[in-house]
C-alpha atoms as one frame of an Amber mdcrd trajectory, in Angstrom:
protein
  -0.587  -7.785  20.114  -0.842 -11.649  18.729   0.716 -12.375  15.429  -3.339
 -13.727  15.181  -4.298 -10.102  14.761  -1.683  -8.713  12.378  -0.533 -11.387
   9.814   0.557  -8.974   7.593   3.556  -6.575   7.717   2.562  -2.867   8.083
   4.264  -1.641   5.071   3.055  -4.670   3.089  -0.225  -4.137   4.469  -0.102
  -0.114   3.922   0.693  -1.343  -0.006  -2.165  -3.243   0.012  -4.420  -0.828
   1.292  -2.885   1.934  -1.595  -3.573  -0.491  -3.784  -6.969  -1.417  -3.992
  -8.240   2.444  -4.957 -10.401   3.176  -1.877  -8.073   6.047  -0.342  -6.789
   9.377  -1.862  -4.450  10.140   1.148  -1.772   8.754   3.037  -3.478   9.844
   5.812  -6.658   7.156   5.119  -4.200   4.274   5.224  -2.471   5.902   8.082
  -6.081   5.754   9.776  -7.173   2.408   8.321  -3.403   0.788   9.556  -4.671
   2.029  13.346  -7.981   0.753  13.289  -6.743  -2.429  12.159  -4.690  -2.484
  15.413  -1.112  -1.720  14.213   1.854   0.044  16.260   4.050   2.403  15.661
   2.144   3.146  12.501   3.471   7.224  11.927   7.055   5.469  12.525   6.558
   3.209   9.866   4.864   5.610   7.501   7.831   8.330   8.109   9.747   7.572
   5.406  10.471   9.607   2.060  10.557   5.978  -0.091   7.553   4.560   1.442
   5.636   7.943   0.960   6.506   7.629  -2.378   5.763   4.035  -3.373   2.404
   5.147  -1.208   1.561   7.725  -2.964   2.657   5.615  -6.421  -0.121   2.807
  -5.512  -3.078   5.097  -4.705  -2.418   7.291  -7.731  -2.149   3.959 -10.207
  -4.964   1.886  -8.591  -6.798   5.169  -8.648  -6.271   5.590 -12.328  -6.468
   2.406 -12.934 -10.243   2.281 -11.935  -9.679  -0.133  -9.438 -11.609   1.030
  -6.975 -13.640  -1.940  -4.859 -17.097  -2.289  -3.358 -16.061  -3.393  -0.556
 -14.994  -0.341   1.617 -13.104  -2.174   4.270 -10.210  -2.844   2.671 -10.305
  -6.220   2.425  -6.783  -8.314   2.238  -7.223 -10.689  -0.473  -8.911  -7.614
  -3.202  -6.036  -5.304  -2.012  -3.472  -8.105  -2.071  -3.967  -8.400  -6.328
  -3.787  -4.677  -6.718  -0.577  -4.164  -4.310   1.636  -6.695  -6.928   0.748
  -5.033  -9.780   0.670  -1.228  -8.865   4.238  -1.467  -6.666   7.423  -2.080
  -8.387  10.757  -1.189  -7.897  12.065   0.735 -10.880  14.416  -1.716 -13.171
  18.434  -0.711 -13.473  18.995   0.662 -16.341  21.228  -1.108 -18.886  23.297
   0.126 -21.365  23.764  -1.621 -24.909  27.485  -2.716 -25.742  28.727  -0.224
 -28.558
């Protein structure tokens, strides 16, 4: 495989794909990551925190009513949902007493 044919990292990619609203499931990005040619793609998928943040993206872009015409997926409409609907959870601080 040529870096020509998969610019994108698979979980950044996987991201993008939760985040545009067009799949319910894991498994549809799982499917929509092979058919876009990438490897290992249950390996990368495996973990409990990706799962998560996976699951996170589909339910917000879902609710968020962000769901696109076009129904391949396509990079640069998935690419402004993926920033918004993934975040890493901020530390919590604690105010001086």
């Amino acid at each position: 495989m040529t870096l020509t044919s998969q610019p994108r990292p698979i979980l950044d990619r996987a991201l993008e794909i939760a985040g545009t609203g067009l799949v319910r499931r894991i498994e549809e990005i799982r499917r929509q990551l092979v058919r876009e040619d990438y490897d290992d793609v249950d390996a990368h998928l495996a973990g409990a925190w990706i799962r998560e943040q996976l699951r996170t993206a589909v339910a917000r872009a879902r609710a968020a009513g962000s769901i696109q015409e076009d129904r391949k997926c396509a990079p640069a409409v998935a690419r402004s949902h993926s920033r918004q609907a993934i975040s890493r959870p901020e530390p919590a601080t604690t105010d001086p007493v």
